[in-house]
N, C-alpha and C positions, 0 to 999 in steps of 0.2 A: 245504271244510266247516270252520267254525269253534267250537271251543269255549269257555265261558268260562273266565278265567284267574283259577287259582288260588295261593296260595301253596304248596301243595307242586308246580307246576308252575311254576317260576321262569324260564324259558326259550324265546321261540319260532322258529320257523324261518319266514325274507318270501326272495322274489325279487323283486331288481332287476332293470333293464330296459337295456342298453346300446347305442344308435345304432352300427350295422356301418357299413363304409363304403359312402359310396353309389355312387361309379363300378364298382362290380362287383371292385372288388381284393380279394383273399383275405388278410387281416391277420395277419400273427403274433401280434403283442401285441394285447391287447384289453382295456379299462380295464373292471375288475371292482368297484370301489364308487368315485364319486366326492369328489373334496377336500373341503375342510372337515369339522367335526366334528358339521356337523345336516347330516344326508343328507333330506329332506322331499320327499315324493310327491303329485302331482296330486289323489288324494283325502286331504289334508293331514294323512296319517300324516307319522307321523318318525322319524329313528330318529339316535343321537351314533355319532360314530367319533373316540373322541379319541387312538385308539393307534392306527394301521393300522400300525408295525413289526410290535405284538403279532399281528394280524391274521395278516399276512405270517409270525411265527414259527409263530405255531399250524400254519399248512400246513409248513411245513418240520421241522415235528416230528412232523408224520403222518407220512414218509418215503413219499406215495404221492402220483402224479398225480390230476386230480379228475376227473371227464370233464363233456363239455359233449353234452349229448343233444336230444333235439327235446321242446319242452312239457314239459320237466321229469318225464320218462319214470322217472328214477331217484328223487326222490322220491316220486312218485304210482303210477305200476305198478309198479315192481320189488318194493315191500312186497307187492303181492299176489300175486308169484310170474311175473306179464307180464314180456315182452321190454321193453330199456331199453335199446337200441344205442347207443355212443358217436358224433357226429358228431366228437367233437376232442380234445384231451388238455390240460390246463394244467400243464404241465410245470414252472414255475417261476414264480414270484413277485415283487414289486418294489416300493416306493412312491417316485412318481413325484410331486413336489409338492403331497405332502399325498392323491392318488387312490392306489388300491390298484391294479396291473396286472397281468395274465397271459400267460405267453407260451405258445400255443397251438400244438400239432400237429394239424393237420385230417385225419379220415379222409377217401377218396375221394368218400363220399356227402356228407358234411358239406360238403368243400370246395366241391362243385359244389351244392349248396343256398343257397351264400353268392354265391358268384360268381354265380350267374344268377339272385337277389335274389329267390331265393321265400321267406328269412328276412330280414330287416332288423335286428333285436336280437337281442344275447347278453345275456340273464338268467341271474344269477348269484343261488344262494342261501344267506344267511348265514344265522347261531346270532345271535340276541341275548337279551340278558335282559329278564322282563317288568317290572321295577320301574326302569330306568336307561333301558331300552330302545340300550343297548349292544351296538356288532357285536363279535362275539367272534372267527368264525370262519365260514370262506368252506366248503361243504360239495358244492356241484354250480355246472353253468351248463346253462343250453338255452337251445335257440335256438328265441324264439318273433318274434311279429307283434301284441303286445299292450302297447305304453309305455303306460307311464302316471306317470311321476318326467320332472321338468320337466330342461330342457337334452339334457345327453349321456346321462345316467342317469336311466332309466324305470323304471316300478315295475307289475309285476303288477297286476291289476283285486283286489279283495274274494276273489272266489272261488277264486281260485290260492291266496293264503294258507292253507298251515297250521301248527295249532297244536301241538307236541309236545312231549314231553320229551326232552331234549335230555342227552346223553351227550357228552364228549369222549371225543377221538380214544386208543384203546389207546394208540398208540404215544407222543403228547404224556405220557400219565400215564405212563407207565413213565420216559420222561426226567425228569420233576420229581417221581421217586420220591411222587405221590400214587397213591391206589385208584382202580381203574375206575372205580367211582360217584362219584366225588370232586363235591363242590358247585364254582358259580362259585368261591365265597369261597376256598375250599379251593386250587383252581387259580391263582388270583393273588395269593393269599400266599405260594404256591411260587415262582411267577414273580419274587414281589417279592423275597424267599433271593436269586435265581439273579443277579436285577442287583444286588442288594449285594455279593454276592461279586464281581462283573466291578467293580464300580469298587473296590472292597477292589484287587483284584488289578491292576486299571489304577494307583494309585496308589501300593501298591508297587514296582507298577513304574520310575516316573516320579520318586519317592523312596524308595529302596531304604532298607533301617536302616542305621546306620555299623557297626553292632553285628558286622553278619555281613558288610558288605562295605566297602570303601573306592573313593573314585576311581582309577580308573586311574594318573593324574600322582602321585597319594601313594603309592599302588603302588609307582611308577620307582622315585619317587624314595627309597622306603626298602632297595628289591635294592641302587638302587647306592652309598646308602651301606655295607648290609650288606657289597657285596663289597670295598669300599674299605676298611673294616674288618679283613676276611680276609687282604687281602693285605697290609694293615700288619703283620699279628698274623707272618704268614709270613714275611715280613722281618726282623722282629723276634726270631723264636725263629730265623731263620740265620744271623741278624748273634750272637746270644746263645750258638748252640752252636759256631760258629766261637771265639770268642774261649773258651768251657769246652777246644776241643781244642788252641790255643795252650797253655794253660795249662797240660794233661795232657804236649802233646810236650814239650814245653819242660824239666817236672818229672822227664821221663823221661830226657832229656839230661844235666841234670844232675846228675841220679843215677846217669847211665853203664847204665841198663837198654836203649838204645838208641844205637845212634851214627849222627851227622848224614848218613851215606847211606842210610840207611834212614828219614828223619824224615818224607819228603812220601809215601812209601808208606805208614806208620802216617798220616799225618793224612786219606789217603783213605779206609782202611779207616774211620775211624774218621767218615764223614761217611754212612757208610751204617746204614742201621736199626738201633739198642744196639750199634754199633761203637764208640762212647765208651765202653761199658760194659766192655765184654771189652777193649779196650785197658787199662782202668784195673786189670783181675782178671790181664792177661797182666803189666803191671809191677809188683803187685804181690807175684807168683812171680815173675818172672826175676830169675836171679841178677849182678851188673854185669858186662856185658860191654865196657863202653867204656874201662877199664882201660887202661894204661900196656903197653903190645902188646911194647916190646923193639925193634921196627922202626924205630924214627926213626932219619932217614939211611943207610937201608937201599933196594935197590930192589929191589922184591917181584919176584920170581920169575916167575909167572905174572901177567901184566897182566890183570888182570880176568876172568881165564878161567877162576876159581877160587873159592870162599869161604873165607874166613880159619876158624878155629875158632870164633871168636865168632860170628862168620855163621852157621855151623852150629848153634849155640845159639839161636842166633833162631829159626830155622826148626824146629828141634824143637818151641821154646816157643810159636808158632803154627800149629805142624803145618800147615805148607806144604812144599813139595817143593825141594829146591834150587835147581832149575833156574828154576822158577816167581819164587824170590827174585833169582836171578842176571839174571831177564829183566828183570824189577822194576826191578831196579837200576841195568841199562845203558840202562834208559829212562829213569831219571831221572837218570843222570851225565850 
């Protein structure tokens, strides 16, 4: 039954008609609106399809299968409360040069309705709108015996068409954050949002800012000057505190606060963390020990197995232990 088309009725619901095969094989995929963008029917309706991706996303944004029934059971009887059995499932979707496809699960009955060719066509029925006469969205399929759309895609007689108001799918509006009732307009100005941001985001991809990132190669290559950098600076402040603790032993030599058997044990100490530091606080207090001893051309006593008095003044004045100094020391003689 048809009614007339009004403007606050912007939308109506056709079934197509699509040639099954005819040696009796039970098809997976099943071509659900044919290519091109004027889809045109035996009794010379018409209808555009210039987006069938869009097509394609509208189903994959319901997040449900559609079913394929006998005569279009789910549009026509299931509103009045009648049985509307599934013959098949269209599980996923595809556009396949320019046609829209289904890839179908067959119930038992279904299959064997197909296969022993007492259907011939899968009618499929979309959403379009009454002023563009645009397919929006694919909504059922059944399987009838009634083409009428010229080639592979057949179209319903008059009397199968009907006329409704037409709603998108909950689940589509909740993804493009529009209202249930949401208009066409409404719906495709969402859509339109949704692919600016994808090529927004494909192109910063593809050209990222320099702002927030660099190439790689400019990367490398600025670590390994940094570390090339680091380790000059680090050569430079060892080459620089070596030649401050010449200068410290040396001063200490001179001044007899130390005597040259002890000078490579202070220049160790003195390489370790503010060990220049306290070297320079320890000659500062020490009183000279390097002194005119009285010994010369004398042979000491104990060969090494001893520390002189001044020795023992060292060791007070770094509070270390004798022995400690003594071992020190025959490692470095």
């Amino acid at each position: 039954m048809n009614r007339q088309q009004t403007d606050t009725n912007p939308k109506l619901r056709v079934a197509l008609n699509v040639r099954l095969p005819e040696d009796g094989s039970l098809p997976e995929w099943v071509e659900l609106v044919p290519a091109g963008e004027v889809v045109i029917g035996r009794d010379r309706r018409s209808w555009i399809n210039p987006t069938p991706d869009e097509v394609v996303a509208a189903f994959e944004a319901n997040g449900a299968d559609l079913p394929i029934d006998w005569e279009h059971a789910t549009e026509l009887k299931a509103p009045e409360g009648k049985k509307a059995p599934a013959a098949g499932w269209i599980k996923e979707m595809e556009v396949r040069e320019g046609a829209i496809w289904g890839r179908t699960e067959w119930t038992p009955d279904g299959a064997d309705d197909v296969v022993n060719k007492r259907y011939r066509y899968i009618s499929p029925v979309f959403i379009f709108t009454t002023q563009e006469r645009r397919i929006l969205a694919i909504t059922s399929a059944g399987l009838t015996n009634q083409p009428n759309l010229f080639l592979t895609a057949l179209n319903h007689q008059e009397h199968f068409t009907q006329e409704t108001d037409m709603k998108f799918p909950k689940a589509l509006c909740q993804q493009l954050g529009v209202s249930e009732d949401a208009t066409e307009e409404q719906v495709m100005a969402a859509v339109a949002v949704l692919k600016g941001d994808l090529q927004t985001a494909q192109n910063r991809a593809e050209t990222p800012s320099l702002e927030k990132f660099v190439p790689r190669a400019d990367y490398d290559s600025a670590v390994e000057r940094a570390s090339n950098a680091e380790q000059k600076l680090k050569t430079h402040e060892k080459e620089s505190l070596e030649g401050e603790i010449d200068i410290a032993i040396n001063s200490a030599l001179e001044g007899g606060k130390i005597t040259p058997a002890t000078a490579e044990y202070h220049k160790a100490q003195c390489r370790s963390e503010g060990g220049l530091d306290r070297f320079k606080a320890f000659v500062d207090a020490a009183p000279e020990v390097a002194g005119a001893s009285g010994l010369e051309g004398k042979e000491p006593k104990d060969k090494g197995g001893s520390l002189t008095d001044d020795e023992k003044a060292v060791c007070r004045q770094l509070d270390i232990t004798e022995d400690d100094y003594l071992k020190t020391k025959k490692e470095m003689g």
